[in-house]
C-alpha positions as a printed Julia matrix, in Angstrom:
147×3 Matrix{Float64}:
  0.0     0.0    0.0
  1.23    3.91  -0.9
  0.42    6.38   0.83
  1.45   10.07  -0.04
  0.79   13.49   1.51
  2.61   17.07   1.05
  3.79   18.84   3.74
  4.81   22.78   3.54
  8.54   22.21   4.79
 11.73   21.24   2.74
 12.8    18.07   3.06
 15.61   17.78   5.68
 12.7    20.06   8.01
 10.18   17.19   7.15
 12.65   14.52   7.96
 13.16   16.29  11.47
  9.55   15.94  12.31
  9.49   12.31  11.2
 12.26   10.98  13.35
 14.05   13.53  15.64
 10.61   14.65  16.84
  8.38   12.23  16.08
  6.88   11.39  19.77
  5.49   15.28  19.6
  2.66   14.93  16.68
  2.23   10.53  16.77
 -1.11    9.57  18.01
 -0.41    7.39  20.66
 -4.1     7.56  21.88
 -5.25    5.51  18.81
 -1.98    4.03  17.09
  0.29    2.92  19.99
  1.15    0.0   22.28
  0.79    1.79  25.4
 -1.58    4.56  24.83
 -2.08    8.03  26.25
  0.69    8.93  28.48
  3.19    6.9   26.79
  6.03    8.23  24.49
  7.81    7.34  21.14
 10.94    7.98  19.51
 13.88    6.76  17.65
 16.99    5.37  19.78
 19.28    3.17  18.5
 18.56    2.19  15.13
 15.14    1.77  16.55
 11.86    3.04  17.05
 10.54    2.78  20.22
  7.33    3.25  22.56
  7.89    3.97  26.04
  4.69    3.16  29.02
  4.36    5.58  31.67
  6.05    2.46  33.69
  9.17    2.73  31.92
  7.94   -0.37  29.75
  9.22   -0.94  26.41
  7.9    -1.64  22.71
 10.28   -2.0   20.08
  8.34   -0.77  16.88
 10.74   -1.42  14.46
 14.42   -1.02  12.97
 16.05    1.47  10.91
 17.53   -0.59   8.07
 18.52    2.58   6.25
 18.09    6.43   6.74
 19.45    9.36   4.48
 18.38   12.13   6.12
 15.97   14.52   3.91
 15.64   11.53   1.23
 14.26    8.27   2.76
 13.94    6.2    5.88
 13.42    2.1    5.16
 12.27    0.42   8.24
 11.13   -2.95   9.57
  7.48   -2.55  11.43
  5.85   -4.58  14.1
  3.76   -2.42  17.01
  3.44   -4.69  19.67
  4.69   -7.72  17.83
  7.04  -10.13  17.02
 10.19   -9.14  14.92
  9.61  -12.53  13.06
  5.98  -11.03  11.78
  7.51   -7.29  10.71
  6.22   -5.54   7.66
  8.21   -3.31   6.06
  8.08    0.82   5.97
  9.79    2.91   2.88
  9.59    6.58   3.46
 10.7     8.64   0.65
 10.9    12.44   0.87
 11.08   14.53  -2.35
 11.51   18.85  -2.78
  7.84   20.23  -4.28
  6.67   23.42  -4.84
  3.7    24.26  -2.53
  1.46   27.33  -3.0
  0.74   28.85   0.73
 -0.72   32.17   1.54
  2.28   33.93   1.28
  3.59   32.5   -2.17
  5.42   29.55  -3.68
  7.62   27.56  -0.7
  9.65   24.48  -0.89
  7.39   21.57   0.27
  7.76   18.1    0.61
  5.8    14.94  -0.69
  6.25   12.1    1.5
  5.74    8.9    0.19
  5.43    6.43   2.6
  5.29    2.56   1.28
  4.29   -0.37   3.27
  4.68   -4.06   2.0
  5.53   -7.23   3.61
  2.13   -8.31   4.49
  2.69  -11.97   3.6
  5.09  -12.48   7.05
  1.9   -11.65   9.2
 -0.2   -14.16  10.03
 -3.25  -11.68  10.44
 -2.41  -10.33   6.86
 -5.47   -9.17   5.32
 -7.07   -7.49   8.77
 -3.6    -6.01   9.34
 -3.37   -4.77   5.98
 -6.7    -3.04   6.32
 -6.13   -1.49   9.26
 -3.75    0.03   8.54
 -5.06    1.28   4.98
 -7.6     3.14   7.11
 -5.09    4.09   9.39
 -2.38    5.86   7.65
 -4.02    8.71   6.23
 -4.65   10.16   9.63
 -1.55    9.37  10.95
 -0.4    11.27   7.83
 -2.83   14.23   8.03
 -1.43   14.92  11.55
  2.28   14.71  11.03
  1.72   17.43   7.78
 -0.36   19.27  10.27
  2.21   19.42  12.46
  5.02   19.93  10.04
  3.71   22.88   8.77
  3.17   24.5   12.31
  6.69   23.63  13.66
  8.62   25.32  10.66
């Protein structure tokens, strides 16, 4: 599944948000491990939710990251590492048209395959082809207010 949306920053700003600051616009309420109150961010080559408790998720790991270009990640939210999908993030300079003329955007292009290694494939897969787009919506939203 693809996914794209355009966010009003230049790419290494849009990269930022994704990674360096990611536990300030992810919606842990509705697409984390832990929920409210936890936190989530990238440490070691990995991304990782943190309970309240101190308790630990391991979301996934950073197979490769050029900052500003693309991020390719494994993916498995409160599962195994043997059932991880896989998450390709490319980030590409646009022109965007904002109130106060033409700025250098971004359109992120996030890919996620692997399905076939999860057991729960095609529920998975839908849920998170509904999920996505919000998750999406919020880190452009963000994005464009942190610049």
């Amino acid at each position: 599944m693809v996914h794209r949306v355009i966010v009003s920053v230049p790419p290494e700003a849009a990269d930022r948000v994704l990674t360096a600051r990611i536990g300030e616009w992810w919606p842990l309420e509705g697409h984390g491990v832990f929920g409210v109150g936890a936190s989530v961010g990238f440490r070691a080559g990995a991304i990782v939710e943190t309970s309240p408790s101190g308790e630990e998720s391991v979301w996934g790991t950073v197979m490769d990251h050029v900052p500003g270009r693309w991020l390719e990640a494994t993916w498995h939210p409160g599962g195994a590492p043997a059932g991880a999908t896989r998450l390709s993030v490319r980030l590409a300079s646009v022109p965007v048209a904002t109130a106060d003329g033409m700025v250098e955007g971004t359109e992120v292009r996030l890919e996620h395959s692997g399905w076939e290694r999860r057991d729960d494939a095609p529920e998975a897969r839908a849920d998170y082809e509904r999920g996505w787009p919000g998750v999406l919506e919020r880190f452009a939203l963000f994005a464009a207010r942190s610049a």
